[in-house]
C-alpha beads as a LAMMPS data file, in Angstrom:
LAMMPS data file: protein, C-alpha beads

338 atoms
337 bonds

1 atom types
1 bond types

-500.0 500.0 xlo xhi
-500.0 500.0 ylo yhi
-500.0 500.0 zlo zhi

Masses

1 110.0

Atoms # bond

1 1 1 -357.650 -423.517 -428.037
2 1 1 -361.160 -423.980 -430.379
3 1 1 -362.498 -427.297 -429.947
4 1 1 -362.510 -428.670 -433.627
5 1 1 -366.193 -429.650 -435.261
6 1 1 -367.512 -432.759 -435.813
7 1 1 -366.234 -432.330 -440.040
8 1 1 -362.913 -431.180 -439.029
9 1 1 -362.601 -434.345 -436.543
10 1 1 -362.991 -436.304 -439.919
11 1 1 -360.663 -435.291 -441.508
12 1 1 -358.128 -437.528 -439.104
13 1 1 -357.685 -441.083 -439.986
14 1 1 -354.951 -443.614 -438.276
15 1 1 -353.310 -444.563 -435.225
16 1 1 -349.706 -443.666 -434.783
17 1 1 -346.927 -445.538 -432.848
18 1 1 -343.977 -443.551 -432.902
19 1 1 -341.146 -446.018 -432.742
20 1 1 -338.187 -446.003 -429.908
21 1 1 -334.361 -447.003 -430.785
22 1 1 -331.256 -447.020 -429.284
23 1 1 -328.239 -447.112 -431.769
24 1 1 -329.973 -448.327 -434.535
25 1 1 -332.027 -450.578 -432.820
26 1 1 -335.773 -451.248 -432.506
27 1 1 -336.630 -451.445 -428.618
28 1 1 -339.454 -453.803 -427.512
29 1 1 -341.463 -450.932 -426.750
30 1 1 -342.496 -450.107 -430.326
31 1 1 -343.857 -453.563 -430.521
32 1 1 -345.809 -453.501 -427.598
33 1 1 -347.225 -450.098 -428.746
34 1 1 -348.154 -451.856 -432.098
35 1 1 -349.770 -454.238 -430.146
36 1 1 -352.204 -451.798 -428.767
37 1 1 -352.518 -449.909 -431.761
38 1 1 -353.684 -452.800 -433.537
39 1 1 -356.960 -452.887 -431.801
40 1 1 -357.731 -449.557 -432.165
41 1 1 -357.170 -449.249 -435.898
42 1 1 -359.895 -452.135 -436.214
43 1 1 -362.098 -450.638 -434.838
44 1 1 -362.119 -447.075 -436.625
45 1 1 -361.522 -449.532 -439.939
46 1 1 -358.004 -447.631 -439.894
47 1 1 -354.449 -448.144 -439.894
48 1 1 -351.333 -448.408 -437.888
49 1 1 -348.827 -446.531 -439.122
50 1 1 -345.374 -445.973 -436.961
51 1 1 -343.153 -443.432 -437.391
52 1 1 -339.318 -444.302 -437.034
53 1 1 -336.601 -442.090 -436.749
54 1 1 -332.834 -442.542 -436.843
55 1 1 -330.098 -443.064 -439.042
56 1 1 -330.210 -446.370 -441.637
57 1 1 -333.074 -447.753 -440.430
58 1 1 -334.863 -448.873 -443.452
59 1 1 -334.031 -452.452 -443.300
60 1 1 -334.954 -452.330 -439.355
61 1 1 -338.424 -450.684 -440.400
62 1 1 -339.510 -453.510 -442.399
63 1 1 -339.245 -455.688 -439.484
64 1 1 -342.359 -453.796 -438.415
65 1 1 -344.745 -455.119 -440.529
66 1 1 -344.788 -458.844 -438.553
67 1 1 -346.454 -457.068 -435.371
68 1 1 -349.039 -455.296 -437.048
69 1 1 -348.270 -452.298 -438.991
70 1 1 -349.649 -451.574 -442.463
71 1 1 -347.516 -448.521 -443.386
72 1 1 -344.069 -447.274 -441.679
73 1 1 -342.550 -443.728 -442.201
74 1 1 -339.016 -443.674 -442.096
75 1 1 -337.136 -440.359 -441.477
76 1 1 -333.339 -441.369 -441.882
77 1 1 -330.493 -438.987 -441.241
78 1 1 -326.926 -439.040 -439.532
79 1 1 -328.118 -436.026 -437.151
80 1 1 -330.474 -438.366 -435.955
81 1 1 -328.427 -441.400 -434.713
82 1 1 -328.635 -439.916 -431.227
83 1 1 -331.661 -438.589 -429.435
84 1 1 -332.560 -434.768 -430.246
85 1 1 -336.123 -433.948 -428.262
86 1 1 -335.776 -430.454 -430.509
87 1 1 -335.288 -431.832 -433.804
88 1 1 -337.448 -435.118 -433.594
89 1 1 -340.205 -433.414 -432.366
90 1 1 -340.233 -430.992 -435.215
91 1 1 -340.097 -433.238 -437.494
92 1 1 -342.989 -435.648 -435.668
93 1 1 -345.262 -432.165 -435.646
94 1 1 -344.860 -431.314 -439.380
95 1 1 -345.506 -435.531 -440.583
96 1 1 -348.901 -434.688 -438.449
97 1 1 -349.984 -431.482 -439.677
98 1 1 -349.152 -433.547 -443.592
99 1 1 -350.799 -436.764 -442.874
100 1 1 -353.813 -436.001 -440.116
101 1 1 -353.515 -439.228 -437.646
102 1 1 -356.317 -439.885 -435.604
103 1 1 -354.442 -441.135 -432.126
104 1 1 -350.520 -440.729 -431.605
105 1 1 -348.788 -443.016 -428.790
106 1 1 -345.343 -443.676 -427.753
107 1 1 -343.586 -445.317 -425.054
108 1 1 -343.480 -443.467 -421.581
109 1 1 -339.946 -444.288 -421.457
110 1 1 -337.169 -441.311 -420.670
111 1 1 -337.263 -440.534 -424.303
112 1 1 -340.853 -440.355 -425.098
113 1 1 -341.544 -438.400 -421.944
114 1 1 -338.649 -435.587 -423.497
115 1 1 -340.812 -435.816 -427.057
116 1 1 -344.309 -436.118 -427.017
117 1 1 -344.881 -432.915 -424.777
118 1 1 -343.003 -431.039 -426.984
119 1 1 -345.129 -432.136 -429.905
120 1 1 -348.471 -431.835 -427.917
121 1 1 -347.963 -428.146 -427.358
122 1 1 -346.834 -427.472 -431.192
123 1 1 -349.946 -429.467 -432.776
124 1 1 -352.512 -427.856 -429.626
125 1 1 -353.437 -431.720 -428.768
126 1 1 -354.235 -433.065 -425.282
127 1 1 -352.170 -435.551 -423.970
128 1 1 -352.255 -438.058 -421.052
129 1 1 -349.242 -439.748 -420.015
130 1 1 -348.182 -443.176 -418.263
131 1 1 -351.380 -444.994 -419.091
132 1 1 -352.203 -448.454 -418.699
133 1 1 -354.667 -449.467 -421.301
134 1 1 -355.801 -448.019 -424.299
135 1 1 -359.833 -448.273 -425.199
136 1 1 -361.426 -446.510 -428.485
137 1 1 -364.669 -445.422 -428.816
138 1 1 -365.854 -446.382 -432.169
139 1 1 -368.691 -443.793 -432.517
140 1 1 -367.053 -440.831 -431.985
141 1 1 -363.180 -441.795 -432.269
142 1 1 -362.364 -441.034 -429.072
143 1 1 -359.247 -442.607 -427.215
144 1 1 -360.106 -444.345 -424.005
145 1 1 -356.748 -443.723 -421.556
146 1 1 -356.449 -445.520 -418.450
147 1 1 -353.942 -444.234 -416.517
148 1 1 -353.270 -443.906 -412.335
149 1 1 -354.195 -441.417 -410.455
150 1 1 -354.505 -440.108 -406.947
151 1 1 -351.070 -441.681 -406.100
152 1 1 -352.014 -445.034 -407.961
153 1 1 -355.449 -445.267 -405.532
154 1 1 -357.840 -445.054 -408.565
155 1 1 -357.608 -445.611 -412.283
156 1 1 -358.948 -442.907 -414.326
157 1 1 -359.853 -442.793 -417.791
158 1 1 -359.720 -439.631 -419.712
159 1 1 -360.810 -438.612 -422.932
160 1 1 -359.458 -435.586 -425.433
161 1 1 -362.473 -434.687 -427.567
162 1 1 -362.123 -431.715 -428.529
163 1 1 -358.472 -432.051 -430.047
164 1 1 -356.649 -433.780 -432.841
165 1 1 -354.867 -435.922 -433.137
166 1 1 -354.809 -437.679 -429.043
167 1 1 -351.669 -438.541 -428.043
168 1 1 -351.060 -440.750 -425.096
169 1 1 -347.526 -442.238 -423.364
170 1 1 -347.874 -445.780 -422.411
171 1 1 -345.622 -447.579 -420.035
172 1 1 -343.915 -450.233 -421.327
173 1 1 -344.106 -453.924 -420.314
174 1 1 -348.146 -453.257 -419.475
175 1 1 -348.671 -454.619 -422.852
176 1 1 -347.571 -457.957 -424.453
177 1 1 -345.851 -457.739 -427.350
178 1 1 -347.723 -459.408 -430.432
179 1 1 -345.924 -462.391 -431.735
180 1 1 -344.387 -462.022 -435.397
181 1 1 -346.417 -462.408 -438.205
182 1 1 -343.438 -462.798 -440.912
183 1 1 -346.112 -463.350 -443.515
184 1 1 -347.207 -459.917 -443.412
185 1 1 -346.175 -457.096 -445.849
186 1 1 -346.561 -453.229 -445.838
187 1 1 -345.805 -450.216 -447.102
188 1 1 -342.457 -447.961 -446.664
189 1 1 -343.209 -444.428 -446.785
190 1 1 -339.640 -441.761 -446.962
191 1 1 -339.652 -438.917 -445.850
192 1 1 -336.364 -436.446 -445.667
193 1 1 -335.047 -434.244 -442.738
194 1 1 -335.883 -430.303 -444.297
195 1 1 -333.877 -427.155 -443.509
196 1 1 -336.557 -425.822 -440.730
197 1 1 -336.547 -428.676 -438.743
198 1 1 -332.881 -428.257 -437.580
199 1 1 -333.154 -424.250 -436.861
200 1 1 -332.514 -422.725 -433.845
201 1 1 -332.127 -426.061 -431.932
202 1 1 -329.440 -427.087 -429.556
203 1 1 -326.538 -429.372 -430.932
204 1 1 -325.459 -432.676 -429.472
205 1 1 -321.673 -432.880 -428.948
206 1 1 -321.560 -436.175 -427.293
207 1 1 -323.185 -439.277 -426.301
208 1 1 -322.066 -440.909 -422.883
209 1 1 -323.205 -444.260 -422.596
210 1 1 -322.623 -445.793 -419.177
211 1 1 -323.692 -449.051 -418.847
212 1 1 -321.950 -449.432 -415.716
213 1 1 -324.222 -450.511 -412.564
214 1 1 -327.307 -450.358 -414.261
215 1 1 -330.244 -452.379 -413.456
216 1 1 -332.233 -454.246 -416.664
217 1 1 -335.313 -454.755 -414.862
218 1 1 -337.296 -454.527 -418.164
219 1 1 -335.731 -457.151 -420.067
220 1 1 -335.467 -459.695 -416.990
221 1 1 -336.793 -463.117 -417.404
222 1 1 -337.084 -463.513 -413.450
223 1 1 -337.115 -460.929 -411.295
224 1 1 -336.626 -461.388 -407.237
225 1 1 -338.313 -458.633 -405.475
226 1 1 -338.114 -457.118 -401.780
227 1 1 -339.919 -454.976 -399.379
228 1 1 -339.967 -453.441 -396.241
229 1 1 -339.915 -457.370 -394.932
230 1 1 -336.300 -457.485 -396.080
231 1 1 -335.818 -455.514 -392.637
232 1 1 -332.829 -453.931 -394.186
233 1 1 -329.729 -454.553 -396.800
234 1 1 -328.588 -457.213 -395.595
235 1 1 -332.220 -458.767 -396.326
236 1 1 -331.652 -457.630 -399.678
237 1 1 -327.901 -459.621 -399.365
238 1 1 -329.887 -462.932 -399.159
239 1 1 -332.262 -461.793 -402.380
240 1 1 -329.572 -461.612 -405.000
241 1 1 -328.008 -464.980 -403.903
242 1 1 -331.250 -466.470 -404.923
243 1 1 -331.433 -464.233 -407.948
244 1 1 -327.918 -464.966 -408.665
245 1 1 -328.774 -468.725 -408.551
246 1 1 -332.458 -468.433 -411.103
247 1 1 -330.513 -466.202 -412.901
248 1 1 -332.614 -463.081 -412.427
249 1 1 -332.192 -459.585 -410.943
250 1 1 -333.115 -458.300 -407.648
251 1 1 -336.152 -455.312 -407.365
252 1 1 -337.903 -453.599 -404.596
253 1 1 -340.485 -451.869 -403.199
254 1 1 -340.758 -448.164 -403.157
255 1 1 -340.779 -448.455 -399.094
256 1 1 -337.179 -450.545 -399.433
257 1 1 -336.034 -447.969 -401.100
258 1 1 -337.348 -445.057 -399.081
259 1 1 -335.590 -446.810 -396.720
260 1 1 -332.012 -446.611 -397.640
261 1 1 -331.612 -450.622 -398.429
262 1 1 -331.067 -450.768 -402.490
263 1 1 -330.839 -448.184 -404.810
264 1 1 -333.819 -446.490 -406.640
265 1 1 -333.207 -448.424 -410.074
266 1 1 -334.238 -451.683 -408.823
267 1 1 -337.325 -449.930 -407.490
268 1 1 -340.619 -451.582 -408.894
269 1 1 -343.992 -449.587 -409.516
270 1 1 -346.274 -446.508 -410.392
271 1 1 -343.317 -444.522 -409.447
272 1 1 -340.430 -446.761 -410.155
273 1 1 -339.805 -449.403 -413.715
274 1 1 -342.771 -451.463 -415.237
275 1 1 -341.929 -455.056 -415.508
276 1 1 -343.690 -457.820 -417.265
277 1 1 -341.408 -460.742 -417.014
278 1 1 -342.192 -464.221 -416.822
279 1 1 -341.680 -465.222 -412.718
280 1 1 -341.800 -462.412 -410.254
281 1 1 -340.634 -463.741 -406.990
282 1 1 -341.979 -460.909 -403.956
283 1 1 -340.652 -461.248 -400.737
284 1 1 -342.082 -459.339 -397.806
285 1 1 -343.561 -456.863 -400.168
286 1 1 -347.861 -456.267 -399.071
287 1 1 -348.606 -455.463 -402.367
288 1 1 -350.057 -452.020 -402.226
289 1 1 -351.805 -450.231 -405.805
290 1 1 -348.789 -448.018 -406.259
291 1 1 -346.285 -451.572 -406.746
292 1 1 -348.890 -453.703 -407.946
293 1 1 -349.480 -451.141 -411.206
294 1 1 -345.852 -451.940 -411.962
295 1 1 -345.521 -455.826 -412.239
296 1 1 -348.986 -457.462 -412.159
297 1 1 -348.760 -458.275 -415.995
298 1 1 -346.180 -460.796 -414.700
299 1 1 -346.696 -464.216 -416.210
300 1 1 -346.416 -465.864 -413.349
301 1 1 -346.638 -464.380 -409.641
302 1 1 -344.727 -466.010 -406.719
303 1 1 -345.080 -464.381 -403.237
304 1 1 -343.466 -465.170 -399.628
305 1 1 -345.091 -463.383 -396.621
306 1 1 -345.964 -464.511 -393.229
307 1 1 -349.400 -462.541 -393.862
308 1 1 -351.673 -464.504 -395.698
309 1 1 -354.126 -461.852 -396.381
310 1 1 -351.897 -459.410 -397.892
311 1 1 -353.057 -457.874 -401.683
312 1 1 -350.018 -459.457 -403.023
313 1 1 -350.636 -462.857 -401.626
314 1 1 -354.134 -462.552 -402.640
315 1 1 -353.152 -462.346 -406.536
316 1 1 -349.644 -464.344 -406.135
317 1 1 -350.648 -467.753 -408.499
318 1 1 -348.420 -469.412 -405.396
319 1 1 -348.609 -468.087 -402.217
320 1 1 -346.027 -469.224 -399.353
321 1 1 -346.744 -468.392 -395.773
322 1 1 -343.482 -468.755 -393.395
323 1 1 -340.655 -466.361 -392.593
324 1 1 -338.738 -465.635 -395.534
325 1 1 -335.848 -465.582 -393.749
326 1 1 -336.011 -469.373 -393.023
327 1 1 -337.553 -469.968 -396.683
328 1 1 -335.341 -468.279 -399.496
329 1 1 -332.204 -469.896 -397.849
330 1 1 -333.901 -472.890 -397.849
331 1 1 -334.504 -472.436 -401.847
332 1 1 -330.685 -471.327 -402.503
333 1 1 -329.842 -474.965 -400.978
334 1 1 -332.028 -476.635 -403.063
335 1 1 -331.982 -474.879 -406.311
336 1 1 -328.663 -476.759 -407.480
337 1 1 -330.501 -480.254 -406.828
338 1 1 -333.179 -479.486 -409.318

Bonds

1 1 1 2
2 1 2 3
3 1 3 4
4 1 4 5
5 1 5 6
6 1 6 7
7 1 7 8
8 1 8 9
9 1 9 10
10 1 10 11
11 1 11 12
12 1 12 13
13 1 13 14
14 1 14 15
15 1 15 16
16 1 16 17
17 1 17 18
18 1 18 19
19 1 19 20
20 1 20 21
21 1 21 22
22 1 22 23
23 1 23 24
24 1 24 25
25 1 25 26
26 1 26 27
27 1 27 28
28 1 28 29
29 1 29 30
30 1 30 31
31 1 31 32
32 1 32 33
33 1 33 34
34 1 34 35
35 1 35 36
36 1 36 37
37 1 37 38
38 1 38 39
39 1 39 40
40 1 40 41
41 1 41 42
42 1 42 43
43 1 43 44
44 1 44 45
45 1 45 46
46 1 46 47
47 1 47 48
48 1 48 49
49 1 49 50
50 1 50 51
51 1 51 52
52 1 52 53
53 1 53 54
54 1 54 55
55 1 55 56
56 1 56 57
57 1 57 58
58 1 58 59
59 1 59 60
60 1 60 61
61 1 61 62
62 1 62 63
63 1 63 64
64 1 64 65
65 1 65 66
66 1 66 67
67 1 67 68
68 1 68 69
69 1 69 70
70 1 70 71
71 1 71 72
72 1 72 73
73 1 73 74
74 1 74 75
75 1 75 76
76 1 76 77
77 1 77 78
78 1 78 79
79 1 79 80
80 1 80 81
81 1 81 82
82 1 82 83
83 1 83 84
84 1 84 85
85 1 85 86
86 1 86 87
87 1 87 88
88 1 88 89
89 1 89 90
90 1 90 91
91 1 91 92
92 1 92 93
93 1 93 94
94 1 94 95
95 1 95 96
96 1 96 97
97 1 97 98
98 1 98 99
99 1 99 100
100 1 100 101
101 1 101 102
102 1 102 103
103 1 103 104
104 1 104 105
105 1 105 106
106 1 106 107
107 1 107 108
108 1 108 109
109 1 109 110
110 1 110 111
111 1 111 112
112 1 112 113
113 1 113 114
114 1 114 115
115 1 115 116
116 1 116 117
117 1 117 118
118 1 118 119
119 1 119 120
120 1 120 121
121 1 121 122
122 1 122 123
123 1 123 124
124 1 124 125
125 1 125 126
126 1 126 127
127 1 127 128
128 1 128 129
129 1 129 130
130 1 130 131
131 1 131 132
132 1 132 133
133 1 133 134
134 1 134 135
135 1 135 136
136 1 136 137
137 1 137 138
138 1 138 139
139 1 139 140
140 1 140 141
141 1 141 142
142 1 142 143
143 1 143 144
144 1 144 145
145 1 145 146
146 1 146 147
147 1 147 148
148 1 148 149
149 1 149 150
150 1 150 151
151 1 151 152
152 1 152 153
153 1 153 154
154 1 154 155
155 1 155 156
156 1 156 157
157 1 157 158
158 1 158 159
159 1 159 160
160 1 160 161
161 1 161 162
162 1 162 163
163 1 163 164
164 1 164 165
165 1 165 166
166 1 166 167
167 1 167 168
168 1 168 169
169 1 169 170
170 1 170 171
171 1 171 172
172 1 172 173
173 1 173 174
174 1 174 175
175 1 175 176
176 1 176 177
177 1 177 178
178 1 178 179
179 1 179 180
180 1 180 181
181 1 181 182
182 1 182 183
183 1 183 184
184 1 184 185
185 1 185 186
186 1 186 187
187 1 187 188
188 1 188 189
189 1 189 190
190 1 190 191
191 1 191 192
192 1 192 193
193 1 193 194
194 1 194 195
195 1 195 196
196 1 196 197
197 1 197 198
198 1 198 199
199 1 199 200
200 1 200 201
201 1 201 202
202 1 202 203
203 1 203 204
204 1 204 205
205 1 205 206
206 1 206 207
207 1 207 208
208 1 208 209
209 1 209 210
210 1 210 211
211 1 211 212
212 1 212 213
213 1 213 214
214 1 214 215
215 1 215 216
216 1 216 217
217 1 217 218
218 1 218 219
219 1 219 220
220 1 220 221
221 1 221 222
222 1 222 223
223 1 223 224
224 1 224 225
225 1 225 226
226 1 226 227
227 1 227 228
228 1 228 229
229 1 229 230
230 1 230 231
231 1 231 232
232 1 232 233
233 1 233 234
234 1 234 235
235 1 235 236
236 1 236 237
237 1 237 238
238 1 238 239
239 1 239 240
240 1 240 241
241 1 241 242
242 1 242 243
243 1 243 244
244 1 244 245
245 1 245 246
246 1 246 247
247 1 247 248
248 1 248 249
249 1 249 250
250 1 250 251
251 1 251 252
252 1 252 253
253 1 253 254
254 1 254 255
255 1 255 256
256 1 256 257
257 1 257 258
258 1 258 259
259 1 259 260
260 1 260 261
261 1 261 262
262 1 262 263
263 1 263 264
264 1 264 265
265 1 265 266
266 1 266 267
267 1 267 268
268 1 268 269
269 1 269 270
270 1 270 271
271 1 271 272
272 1 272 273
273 1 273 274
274 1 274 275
275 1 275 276
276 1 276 277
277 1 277 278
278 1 278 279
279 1 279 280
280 1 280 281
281 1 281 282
282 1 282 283
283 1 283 284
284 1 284 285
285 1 285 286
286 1 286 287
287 1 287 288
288 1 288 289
289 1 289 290
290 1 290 291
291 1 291 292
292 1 292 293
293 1 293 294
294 1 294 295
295 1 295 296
296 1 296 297
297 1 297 298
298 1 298 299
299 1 299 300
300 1 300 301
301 1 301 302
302 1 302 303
303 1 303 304
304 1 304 305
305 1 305 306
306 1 306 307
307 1 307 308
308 1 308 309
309 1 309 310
310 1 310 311
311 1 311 312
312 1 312 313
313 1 313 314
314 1 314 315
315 1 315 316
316 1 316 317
317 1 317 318
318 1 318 319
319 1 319 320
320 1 320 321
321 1 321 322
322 1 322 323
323 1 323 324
324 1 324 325
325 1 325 326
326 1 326 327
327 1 327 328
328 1 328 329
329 1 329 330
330 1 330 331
331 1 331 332
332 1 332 333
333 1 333 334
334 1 334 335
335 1 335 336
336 1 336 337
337 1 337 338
């Protein structure tokens, strides 16, 4: 690939959020991604645009406007109800070879991870996925991506300078979600679904939906969290009868899992689900990088360990030192006098 000149770099204006829903809704993630985008667009005295694709979700777009953005492209079809990696990121690559953004980011969620490679490769752009904060360097445009590296034991950030437009995947719940602005108004831009970007792609014949057994770690108020201190699954037993009784849901460490006691969706961290909820409870867990990456924008951090010195009960805002076996059923009794 030719690095582009310093001219053609101008020619790119905006920062992109491409938007994530699920039946015809818009997840969380596209307002955290907002969020970050906001910043950014200040600073290059730009805007946020966000690109939303799906089928009727005009009225859902204008929504967008209260978190930050100043202009929302809407692609609307049937065909596009469903996800379709092929078709969307067609689509996503022609709107940027028409309209020249500056940065593109999107959730690194299971969908965004299918998409955004795809469109890297057909608009020659870097990319850097899973980061953790977003920078811009208002000289030169050039995103700023923090992201883990070396197995979560240093945070790297890396630049794409020679390339437009920069696209990055950003983890959800690392970034708060800006609170509505109802006030504020933008533009709706249409655009329409053309015969190339449906050739020669596969067809979906059916969407399974199995909400069965799954874990919503993301959307979790309270989350009650377990490591290799659990000792085993019946550790993890005693961890959803206090969830059961805050009314939160029970996650782990990577090493509980490894381990056999709970399933890999509760699993919590670089290589598990990022959580930002608002009381994380962590029981027996030491509170190595690799976890901490994955729920340390909790609003409030509560950990039980008979190791003071731990990294988790170093940043825990209350730290209890005992044996949590003799402390959480302690809690479950007294919960229901509160």
């Amino acid at each position: 690939m030719i690095a582009l000149t310093e001219n053609d770099k101008k020619e790119y204006k905006n920062i992109w959020v491409v938007a994530e829903q699920l039946q015809g809704e818009i997840q969380l993630v596209t307002h955290e991604l907002i969020g970050a985008a906001r910043p950014l667009a200040d600073a290059r005295k730009s805007q946020v645009f966000v690109v939303v694709t799906g089928s009727k979700m005009a009225e859902k777009a204008e929504t967008l406007f209260a978190y930050g953005a100043d202009k929302v492209i809407v692609v609307d079809d049937e065909r596009l109800l469903d996800f379709n990696d092929e078709m969307e990121a067609k689509i996503l690559g022609r709107l940027i070879v028409k309209y020249k953004p500056e940065v593109v980011i999107c959730g690194a969620t299971t969908r965004g991870r299918a998409l955004i490679p795809r469109v890297a490769v057909s608009t020659n752009c870097g990319l850097t996925a899973d980061c953790t904060e977003l920078g811009i360097d208002p000289e030169n445009g050039d995103l700023l991506q923090t992201r883990p590296a070396f197995g979560g034991n240093i945070m790297a950030t890396i630049r794409c300078s020679n390339h437009r437009p920069q696209m990055s995947t950003v983890r959800p719940r690392v970034m708060k979600a800006p609170e509505p602005d109802k006030s504020r108004k933008g533009e709706i831009i249409i655009e329409n679904v053309i015969s190339s970007d449906t050739d020669n792609i596969k067809k979906v014949l059916e969407v399974f939906h199995n909400l069965e057994n799954t874990v919503n770690l993301a959307d979790a108020q309270i989350i009650v969290s377990g490591g290799r201190g659990m000792k085993g699954p019946q550790g993890f037993a005693l961890l959803k009868q206090l969830a059961d009784k805050v009314g939160g849901a029970v996650g782990a460490s990577r090493a509980a899992v490894d381990a056999g006691w709970i399933a890999y969706a509760h699993q919590v961290g670089q290589t598990g689900q990022t959580v930002q909820t608002k009381v994380y409870i962590a029981c027996g867990i030491s509170g190595q990088i690799q976890h901490l990456v994955g729920m340390q924008s909790s609003d409030m951090i509560i950990a039980i360990d008979k190791n003071p010195d731990t990294p988790m009960m170093q940043i825990a805002d209350i730290a209890v030192v005992g044996d949590l076996f003799e402390i959480i059923p302690e809690l479950i009794k007294e919960i229901p006098k509160l």
